[in-house]
N, C-alpha and C positions, 0 to 999 in steps of 0.2 A: 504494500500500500504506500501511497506519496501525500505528503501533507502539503498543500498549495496556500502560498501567504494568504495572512486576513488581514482585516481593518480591524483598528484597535480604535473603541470607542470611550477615550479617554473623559474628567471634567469639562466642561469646556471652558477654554478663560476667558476672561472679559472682551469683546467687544461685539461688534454686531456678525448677523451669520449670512446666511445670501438670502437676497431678496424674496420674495413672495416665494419662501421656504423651498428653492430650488437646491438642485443639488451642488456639493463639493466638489473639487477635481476630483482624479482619482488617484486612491489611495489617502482621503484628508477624510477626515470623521465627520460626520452631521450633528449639529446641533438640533435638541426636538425643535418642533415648533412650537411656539405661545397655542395656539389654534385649537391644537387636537387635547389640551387639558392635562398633559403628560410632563411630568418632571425634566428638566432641559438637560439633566445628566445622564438621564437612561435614550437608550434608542427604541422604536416601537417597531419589530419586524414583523410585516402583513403580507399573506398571498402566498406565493410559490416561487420562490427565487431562480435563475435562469444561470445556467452553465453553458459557460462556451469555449471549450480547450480544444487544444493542437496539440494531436498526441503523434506516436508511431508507434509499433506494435510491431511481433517479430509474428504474430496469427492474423490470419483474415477476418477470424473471430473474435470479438473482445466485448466483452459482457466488461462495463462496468457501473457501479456505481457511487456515487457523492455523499457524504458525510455531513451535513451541515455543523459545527460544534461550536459551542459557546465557552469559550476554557477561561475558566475563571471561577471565585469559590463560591460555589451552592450546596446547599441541601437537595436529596432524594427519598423518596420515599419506597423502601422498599419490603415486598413479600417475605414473610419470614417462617410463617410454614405450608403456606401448598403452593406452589408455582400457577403460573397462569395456564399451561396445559392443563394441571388440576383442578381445575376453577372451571375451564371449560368442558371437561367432560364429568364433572361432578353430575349424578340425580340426586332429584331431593323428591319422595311421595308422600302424599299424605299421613302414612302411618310413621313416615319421619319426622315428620311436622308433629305430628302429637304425640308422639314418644321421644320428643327434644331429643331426635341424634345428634345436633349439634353440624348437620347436613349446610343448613341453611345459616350457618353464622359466617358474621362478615371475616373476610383474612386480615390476621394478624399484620401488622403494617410497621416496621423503623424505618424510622428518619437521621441519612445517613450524609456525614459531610463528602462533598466528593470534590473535586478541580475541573471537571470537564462534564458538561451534558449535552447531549448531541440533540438538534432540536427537529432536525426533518432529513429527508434521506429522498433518494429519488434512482432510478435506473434506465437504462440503455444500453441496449447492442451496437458495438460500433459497426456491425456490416448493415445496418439497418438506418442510419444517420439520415439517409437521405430519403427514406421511405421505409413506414413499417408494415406494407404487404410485401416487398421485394426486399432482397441482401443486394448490397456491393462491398464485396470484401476490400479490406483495407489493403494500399498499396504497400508493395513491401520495397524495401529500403526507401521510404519515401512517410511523408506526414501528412494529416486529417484534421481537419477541421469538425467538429463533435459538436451541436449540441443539445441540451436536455436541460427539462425542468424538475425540480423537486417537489414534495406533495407540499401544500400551503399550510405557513403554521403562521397563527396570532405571537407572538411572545415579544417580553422585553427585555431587551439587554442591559443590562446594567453599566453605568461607569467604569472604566475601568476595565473593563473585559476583553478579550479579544476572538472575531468569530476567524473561525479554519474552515477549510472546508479538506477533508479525506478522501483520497480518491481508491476507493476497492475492486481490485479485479479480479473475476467469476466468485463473488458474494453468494454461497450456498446458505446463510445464514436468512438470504430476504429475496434471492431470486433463485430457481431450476439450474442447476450447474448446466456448464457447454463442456461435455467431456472433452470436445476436438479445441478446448482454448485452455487445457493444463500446459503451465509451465510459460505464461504470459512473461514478457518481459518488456517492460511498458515506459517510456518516456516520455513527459510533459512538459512542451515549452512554455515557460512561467509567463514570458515576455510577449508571447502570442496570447496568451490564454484572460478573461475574464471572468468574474462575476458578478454578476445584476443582483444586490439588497434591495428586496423593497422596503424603503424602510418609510414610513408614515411623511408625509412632508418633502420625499423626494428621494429616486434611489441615491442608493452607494454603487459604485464602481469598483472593484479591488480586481 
């Protein structure tokens, strides 16, 4: 996996920010806007953020997928005795219900400090880039222009934080492995490569 710079969305210091809350150059942090009611230190990220890297690849194949992370310290809240497979094929019948098996109580839950939470994820096959009824496999000793959106998540970044974005190739963890794309060997030009924040008030660039 390749970690691709972020934007670091620091305090902001004193003085005024771009007019009718457009955006920064890129790579410069957004201040909120007065408008949307939101603290001028946090960032508001809305929608589905948009990737667009230059990769190359030594497969014609190449499943991958984007990371979105917010690294910086939070709390999580986590499952502490039945996992969420368990949750999902739990039954509960009515003779559970009145003989309190304990079926239908809610999971156990800690709250657990961590440094990094990853806040949306999204995927693509790179032979597919250009259409997703037909492949055009990726040129070899040559580079690709990729890109894909992530699913839309509301959150706030906090000051002080910095987002990444992770780039993972053939993710069997959230996509159908491509047996024919083991042993990827993946390259991403940084210099080539974008990403669209939506962040409330005007994207971010990085």
């Amino acid at each position: 996996m390749r970690s691709v710079r972020g934007a670091r969305f620091p305090t902001p210091a004193a003085g005024p920010g771009p007019p009718n809350g457009g955006s920064h150059a890129k790579g410069q942090p957004r201040r909120g806007h007065p408008a949307d009611g939101r603290d001028d230190h946090h960032a508001h990220l809305s929608r589905g953020s948009c990737r667009d890297h230059r990769i190359a690849s030594n497969r014609p194949s190449t499943p991958l997928t984007a990371l979105l992370v917010d690294y910086g310290p939070s709390t999580q809240a986590v499952l502490t005795d039945r996992s969420p497979l368990q949750l999902s094929t739990e039954t509960c019948t009515r003779t559970d219900l009145r003989e309190r098996t304990g079926c239908a109580r809610r999971p156990a839950v800690s709250v657990q400090a961590v440094t990094a939470t990853m806040l949306t994820r999204g995927a693509i096959d790179a032979k597919n880039r250009e259409s997703l009824e037909s492949s055009t496999p990726l040129p070899a000793n040559a580079t690709a222009d990729v890109t894909w959106r992530l699913h839309a998540r509301d959150a706030v970044i906090p000051a002080g934080h910095r987002i990444g974005v992770v780039i993972v190739t053939n993710h069997g963890g959230y996509i159908n492995q491509d047996t024919g794309a083991n042993g990827i060997a993946l390259q991403v030009s940084l210099g080539a490569s974008k990403v669209v924040l939506p962040i409330v008030g005007g994207a971010v660039i990085t």
